[in-house]
C-alpha distance (Angstrom), angle and dihedral (degrees) to the residues before:
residue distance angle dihedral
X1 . . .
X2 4.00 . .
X3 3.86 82.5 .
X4 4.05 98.1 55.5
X5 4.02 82.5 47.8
X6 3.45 101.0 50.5
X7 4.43 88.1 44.2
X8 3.97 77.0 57.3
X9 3.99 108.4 53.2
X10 3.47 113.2 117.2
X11 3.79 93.6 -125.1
X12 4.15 90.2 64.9
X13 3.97 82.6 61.5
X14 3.78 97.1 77.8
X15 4.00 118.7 110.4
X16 3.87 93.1 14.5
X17 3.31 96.1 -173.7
X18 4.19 95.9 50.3
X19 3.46 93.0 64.1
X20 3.74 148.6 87.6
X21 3.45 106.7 -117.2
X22 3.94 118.0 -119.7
X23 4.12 122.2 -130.3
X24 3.40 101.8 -98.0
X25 3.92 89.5 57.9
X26 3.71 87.6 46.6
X27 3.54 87.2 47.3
X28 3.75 95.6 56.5
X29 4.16 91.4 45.3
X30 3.68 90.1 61.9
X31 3.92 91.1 40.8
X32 4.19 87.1 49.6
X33 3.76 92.7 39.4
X34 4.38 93.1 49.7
X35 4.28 92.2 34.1
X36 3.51 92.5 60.4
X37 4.21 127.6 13.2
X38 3.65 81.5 18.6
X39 3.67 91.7 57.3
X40 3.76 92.5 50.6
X41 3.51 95.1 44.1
X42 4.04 90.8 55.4
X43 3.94 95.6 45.0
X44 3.93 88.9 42.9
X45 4.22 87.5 53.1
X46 3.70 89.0 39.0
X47 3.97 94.7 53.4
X48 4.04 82.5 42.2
X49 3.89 96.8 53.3
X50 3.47 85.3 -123.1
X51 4.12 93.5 118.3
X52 3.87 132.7 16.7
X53 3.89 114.6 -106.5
X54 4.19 87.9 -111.4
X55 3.40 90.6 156.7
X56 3.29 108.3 47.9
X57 4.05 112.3 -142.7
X58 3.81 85.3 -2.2
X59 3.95 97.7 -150.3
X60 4.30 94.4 73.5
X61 3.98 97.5 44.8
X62 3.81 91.4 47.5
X63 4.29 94.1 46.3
X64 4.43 78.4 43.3
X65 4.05 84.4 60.6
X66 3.67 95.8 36.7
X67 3.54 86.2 61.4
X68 3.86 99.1 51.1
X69 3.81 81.0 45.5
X70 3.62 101.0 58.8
X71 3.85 94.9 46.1
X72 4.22 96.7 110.7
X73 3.71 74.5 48.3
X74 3.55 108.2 55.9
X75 4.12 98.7 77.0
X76 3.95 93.6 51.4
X77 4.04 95.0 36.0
X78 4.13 88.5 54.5
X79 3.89 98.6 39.0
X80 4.13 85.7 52.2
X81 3.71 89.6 52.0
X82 3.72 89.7 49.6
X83 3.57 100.0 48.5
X84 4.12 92.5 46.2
X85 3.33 106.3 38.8
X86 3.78 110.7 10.8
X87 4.08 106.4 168.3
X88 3.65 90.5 44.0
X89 3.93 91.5 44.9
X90 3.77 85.3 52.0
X91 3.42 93.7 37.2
X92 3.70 88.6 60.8
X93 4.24 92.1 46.7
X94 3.72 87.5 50.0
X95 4.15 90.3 59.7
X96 3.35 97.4 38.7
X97 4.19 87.7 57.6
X98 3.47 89.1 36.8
X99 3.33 88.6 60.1
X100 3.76 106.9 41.7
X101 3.75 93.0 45.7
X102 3.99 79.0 55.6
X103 3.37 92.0 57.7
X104 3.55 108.5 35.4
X105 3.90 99.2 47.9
X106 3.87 90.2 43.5
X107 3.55 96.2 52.5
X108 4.03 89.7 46.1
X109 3.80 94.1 50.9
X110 3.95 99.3 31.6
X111 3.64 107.7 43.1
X112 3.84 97.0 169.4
X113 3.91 115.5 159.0
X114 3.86 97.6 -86.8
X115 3.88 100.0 41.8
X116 3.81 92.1 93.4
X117 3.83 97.3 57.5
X118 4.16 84.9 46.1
X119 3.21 88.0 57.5
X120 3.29 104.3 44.6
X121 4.13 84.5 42.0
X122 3.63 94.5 56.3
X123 3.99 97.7 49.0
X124 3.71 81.4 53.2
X125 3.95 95.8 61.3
X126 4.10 87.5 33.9
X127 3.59 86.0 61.9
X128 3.86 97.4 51.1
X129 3.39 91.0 47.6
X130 3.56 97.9 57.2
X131 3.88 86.0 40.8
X132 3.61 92.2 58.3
X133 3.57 97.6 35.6
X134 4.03 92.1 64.3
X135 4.19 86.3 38.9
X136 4.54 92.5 56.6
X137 3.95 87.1 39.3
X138 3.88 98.4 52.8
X139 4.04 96.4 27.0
X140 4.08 113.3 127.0
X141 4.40 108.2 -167.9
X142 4.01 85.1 -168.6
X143 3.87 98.1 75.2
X144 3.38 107.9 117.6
X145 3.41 104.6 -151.9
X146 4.00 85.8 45.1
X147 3.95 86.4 54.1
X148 3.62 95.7 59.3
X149 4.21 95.3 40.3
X150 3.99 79.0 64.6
X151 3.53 104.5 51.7
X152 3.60 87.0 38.7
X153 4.03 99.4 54.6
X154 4.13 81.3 42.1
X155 3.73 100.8 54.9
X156 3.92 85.3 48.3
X157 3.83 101.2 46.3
X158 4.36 85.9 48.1
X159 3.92 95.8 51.6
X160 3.91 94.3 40.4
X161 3.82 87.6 55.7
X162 3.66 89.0 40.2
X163 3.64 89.2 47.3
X164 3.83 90.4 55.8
X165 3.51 98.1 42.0
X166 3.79 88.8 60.8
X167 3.67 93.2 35.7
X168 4.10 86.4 59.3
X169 3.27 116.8 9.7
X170 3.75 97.2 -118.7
X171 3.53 126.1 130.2
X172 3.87 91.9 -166.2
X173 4.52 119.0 69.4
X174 3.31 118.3 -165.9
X175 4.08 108.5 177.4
X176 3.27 108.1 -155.1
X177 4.21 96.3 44.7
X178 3.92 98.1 41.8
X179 3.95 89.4 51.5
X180 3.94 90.9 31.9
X181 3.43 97.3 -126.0
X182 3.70 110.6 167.3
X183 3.79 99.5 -165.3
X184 3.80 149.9 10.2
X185 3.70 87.6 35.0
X186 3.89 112.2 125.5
X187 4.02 119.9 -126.8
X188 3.65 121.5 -107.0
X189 3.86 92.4 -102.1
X190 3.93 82.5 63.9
X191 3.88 93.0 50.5
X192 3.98 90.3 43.8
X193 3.96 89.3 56.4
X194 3.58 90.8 55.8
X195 3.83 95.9 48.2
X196 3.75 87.5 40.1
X197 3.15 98.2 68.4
X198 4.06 98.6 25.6
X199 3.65 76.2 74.0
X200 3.47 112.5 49.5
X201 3.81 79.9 52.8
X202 3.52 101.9 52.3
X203 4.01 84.9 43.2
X204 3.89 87.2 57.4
X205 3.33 100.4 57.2
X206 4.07 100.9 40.4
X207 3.71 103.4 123.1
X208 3.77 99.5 -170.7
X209 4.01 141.4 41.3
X210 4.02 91.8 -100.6
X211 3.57 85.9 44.5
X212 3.64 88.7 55.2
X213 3.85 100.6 45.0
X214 3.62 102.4 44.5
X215 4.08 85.0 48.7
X216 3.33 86.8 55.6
X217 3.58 109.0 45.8
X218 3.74 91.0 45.3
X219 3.56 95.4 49.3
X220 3.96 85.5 57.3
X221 3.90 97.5 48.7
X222 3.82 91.1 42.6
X223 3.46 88.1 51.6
X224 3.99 100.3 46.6
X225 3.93 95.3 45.1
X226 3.72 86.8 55.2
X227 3.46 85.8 63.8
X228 3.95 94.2 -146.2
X229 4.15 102.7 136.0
X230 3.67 102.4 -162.3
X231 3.79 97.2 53.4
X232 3.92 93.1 44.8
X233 3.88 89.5 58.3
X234 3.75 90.5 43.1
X235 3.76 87.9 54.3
X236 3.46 93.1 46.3
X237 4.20 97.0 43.3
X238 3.65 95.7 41.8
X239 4.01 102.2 45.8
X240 4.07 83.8 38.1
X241 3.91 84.4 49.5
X242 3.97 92.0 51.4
X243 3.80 95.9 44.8
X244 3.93 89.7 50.7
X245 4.12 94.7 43.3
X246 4.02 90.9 56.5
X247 3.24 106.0 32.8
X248 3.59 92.0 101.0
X249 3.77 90.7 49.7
X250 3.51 96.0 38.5
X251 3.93 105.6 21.0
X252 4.00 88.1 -173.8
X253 3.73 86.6 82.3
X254 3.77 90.8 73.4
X255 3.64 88.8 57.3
X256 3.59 87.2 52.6
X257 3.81 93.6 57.3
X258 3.49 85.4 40.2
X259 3.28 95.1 56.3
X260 3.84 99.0 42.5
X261 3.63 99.8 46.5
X262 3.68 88.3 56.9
X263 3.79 95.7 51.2
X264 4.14 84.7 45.8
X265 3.47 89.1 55.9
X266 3.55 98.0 53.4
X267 3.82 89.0 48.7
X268 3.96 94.2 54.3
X269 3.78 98.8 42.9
X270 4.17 85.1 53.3
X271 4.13 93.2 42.3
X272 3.69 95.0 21.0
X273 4.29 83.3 121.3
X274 3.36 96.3 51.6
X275 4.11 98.6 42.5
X276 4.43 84.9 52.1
X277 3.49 81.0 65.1
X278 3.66 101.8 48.7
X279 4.11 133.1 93.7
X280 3.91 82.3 -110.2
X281 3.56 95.9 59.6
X282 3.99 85.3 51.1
X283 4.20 85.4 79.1
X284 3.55 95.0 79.6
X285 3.76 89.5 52.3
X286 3.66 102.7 36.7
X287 3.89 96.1 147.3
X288 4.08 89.2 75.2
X289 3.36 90.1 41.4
X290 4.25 116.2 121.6
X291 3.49 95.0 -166.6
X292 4.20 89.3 47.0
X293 3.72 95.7 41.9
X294 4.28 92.1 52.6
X295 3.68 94.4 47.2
X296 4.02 87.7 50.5
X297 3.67 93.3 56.5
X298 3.61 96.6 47.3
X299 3.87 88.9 55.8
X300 3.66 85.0 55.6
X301 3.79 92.1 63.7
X302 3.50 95.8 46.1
X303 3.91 86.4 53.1
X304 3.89 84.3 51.9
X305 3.71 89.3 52.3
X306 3.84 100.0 45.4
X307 3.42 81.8 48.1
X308 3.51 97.7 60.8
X309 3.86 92.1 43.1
X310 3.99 110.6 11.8
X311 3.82 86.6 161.0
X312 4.03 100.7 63.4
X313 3.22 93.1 2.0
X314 4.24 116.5 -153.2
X315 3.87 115.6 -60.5
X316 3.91 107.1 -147.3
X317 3.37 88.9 2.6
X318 3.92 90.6 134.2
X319 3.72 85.4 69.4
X320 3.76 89.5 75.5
X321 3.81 90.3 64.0
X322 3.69 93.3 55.6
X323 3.61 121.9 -69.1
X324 3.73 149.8 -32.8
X325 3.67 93.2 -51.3
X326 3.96 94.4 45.0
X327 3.33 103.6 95.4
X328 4.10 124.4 96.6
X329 3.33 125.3 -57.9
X330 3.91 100.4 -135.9
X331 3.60 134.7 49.2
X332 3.75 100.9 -68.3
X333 3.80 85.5 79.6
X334 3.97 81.7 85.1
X335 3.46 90.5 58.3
X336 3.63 102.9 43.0
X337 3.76 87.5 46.2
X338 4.22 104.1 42.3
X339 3.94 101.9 13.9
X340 3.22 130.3 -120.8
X341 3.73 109.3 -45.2
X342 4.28 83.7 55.0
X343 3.75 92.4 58.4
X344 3.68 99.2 48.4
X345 3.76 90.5 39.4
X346 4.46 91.0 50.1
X347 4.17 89.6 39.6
X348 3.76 83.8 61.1
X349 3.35 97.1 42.7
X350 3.80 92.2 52.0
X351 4.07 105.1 40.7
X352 4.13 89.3 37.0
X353 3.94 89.1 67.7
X354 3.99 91.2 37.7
X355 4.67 88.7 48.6
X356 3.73 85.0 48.0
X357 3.91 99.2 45.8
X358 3.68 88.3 56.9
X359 4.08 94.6 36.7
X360 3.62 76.8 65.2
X361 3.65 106.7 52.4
X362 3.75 89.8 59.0
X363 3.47 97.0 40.4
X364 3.84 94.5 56.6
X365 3.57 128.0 53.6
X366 3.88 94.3 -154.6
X367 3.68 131.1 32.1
X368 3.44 125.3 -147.8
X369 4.08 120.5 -152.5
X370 3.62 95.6 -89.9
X371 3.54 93.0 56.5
X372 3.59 99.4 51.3
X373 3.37 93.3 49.2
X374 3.76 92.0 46.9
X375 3.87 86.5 58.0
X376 3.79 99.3 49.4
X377 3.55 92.2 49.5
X378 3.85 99.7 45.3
X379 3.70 93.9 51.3
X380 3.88 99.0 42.3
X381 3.50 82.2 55.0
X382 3.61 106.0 50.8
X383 4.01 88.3 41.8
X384 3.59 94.4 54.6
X385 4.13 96.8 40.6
X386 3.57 78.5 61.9
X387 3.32 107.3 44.9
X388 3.72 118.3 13.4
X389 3.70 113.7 2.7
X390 4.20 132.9 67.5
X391 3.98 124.2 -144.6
X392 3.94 81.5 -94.4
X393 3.70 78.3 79.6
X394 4.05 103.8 100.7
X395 3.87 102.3 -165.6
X396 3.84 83.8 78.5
X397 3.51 91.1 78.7
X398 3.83 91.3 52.4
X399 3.68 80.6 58.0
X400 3.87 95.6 64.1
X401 3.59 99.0 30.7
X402 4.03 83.2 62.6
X403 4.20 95.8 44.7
X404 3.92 84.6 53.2
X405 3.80 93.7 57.5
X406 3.88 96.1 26.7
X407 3.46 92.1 91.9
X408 3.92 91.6 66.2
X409 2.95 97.5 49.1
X410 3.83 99.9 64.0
X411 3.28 96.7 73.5
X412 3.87 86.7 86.7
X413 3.89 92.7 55.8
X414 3.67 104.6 60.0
């Protein structure tokens, strides 16, 4: 255990890139690398009949391992957190309490017919978070090795979707339909996570202009012909956001969005018929929308329930409107679920990460991979928890596992 602290002192962190990694940033590669192209991969073989579905959803069984995997971890991971960032560290153990105790004591004194599955629900997303919390804290972008996984699992996920779009004509893949797959096959929000962040990773560690570009315009067709809305803006916002926040530092970033926007603009005036018709296009028009109009009448019933108790709010509560996934699609899910000490407790622990990303851009005249990848993730997050996504989301832990261990990692950027 005194070994897997020592591997995790802030003062081994220097020169990054100089040094042989240590196991628990190994560790968290292979975690990164089978979380998210490695989930895509498996669902995309699975909806293929190339693979059995052996693992179920994929995404809960893996964070399950990660957990039992980071174990020798834990002590050194948590004291580093502490001694860097101590009021968010605590911050984040105050939630997480705040949360359980929620849970536990309203599913002991409430037992309606639903409270079970909420339960059961919200230990789910507890244990991603944790899962992903120790994966952003320990992650190292300078493997090698890890490098060259990620452009790997990229350049396949763009030419199979090029490959179908050609094959088909269809600018919008949905797994488990086009391969008629009538289970075990996740959703397109599940695929978009993956690529999401696949991204923002690949993004990161582009060292060069063409680098930069083709990340870039990839990352925005991958994202559209997925067909998932809410992760093709954050694409679009956050990378936009980064190019914009160090240009001045870095003024090859405006090439970069020079460059893109003119390749994008190609694209759209050749496919412009085929995007009108696509679940993207439906953002300019969002008052016909189906998908729009449901999710704004479940956040009317989680008004009506904070309303009747804004204090502790409703654990499970979104079960009442239909189901696990019922609940609203924005940030106020925290406090319809935990009350509201959980929502003020979760908003911090989403826009701190986001305020400190871009404190950083201007602070530093160079960024180094973790950085940007640090940034993208932070402010995706906080845009979506406040506008598309609920704490059932999991890449918000992946948020604050990286703003714990940000602060190490600058020492590269000065």
């Amino acid at each position: 255990m005194s070994v897997a602290i020592k591997m995790l002192n802030p003062a081994s962190c220097v020169n990054v890139g100089h040094r042989r990694p240590v196991p628990v940033e190994v560790l968290s590669a292979i975690i990164l690398l089978l979380l998210f192209p490695g989930f895509y991969l498996y669902h995309q073989g699975v909806a293929a009949g190339h693979i059995p579905g052996f693992l179920g959803g994929f995404f809960s069984p893996v964070c399950l391992l990660a957990l039992i995997a980071y174990i020798p971890f834990y002590k050194g991971v948590v004291k580093r957190a502490i001694c860097v960032m101590p009021s968010y560290s605590c911050c984040i153990l105050f939630f997480l309490v705040w949360a359980t105790a929620v849970a536990l004591i309203t599913r002991w004194f409430y037992p309606e017919y639903y409270m079970q599955e909420a339960l059961m629900q919200y230990l789910n997303i507890a244990m991603l978070w944790v899962a992903l919390m120790a994966l952003g804290s320990t992650l190292d972008l300078e493997i090698i090795w890890f490098r060259r996984c990620l452009w790997v699992s990229g350049v396949v996920i763009v030419f199979m979707l090029i490959a179908y779009v050609i094959s088909t004509g269809s600018l919008l893949f949905y797994a488990a339909s086009f391969y008629d797959a009538e289970e075990g096959v996740a959703s397109y929000q599940g695929f978009a996570r993956s690529a999401l962040i696949l991204c923002f990773a690949l993004l990161a560690i582009s060292t060069s202009i063409t680098q930069q570009v083709l990340v870039t315009i990839g990352s925005v067709f991958v994202l559209f012909v997925l067909s998932a809305r809410s992760e093709f803006a954050a694409v679009i916002f956050s990378m936009t956001m980064l190019y914009m926040v160090r240009s001045k530092s870095e003024p090859k970033k405006l090439a970069v969005v020079g460059l893109a926007v003119a390749a994008l603009s190609v694209l759209i005036a050749n496919f412009s018929g085929h995007m009108l018709q696509s679940r993207q296009a439906n953002i300019l028009n969002l008052g016909s929308d189906n998908s729009w109009t449901a999710r704004q009448d479940l956040k009317e019933e989680a008004w009506a329930r904070i309303e009747r108790s804004p204090i502790l709010g409703q654990f499970g509560g979104h079960f009442e409107s239909g189901g696990a996934g019922s609940g609203p699609h924005n940030i106020i899910s925290v406090w319809d679920s935990f009350g509201l000490v959980g929502f003020v407790l979760f908003l911090l622990l989403a826009l701190i990460p986001a305020a400190d990303a871009v404190r950083q851009s201007v602070k530093y005249k160079y960024f180094n991979s973790y950085q940007t990848f640090y940034f993208l993730v932070s402010i995706s997050v906080g845009l979506l928890l406040l506008t598309a996504k609920s704490h059932l989301w999991p890449v918000t832990a992946l948020a604050w596992g990286l703003c714990v261990s940000g602060k190490r990692m600058t020492r590269n950027a000065r």
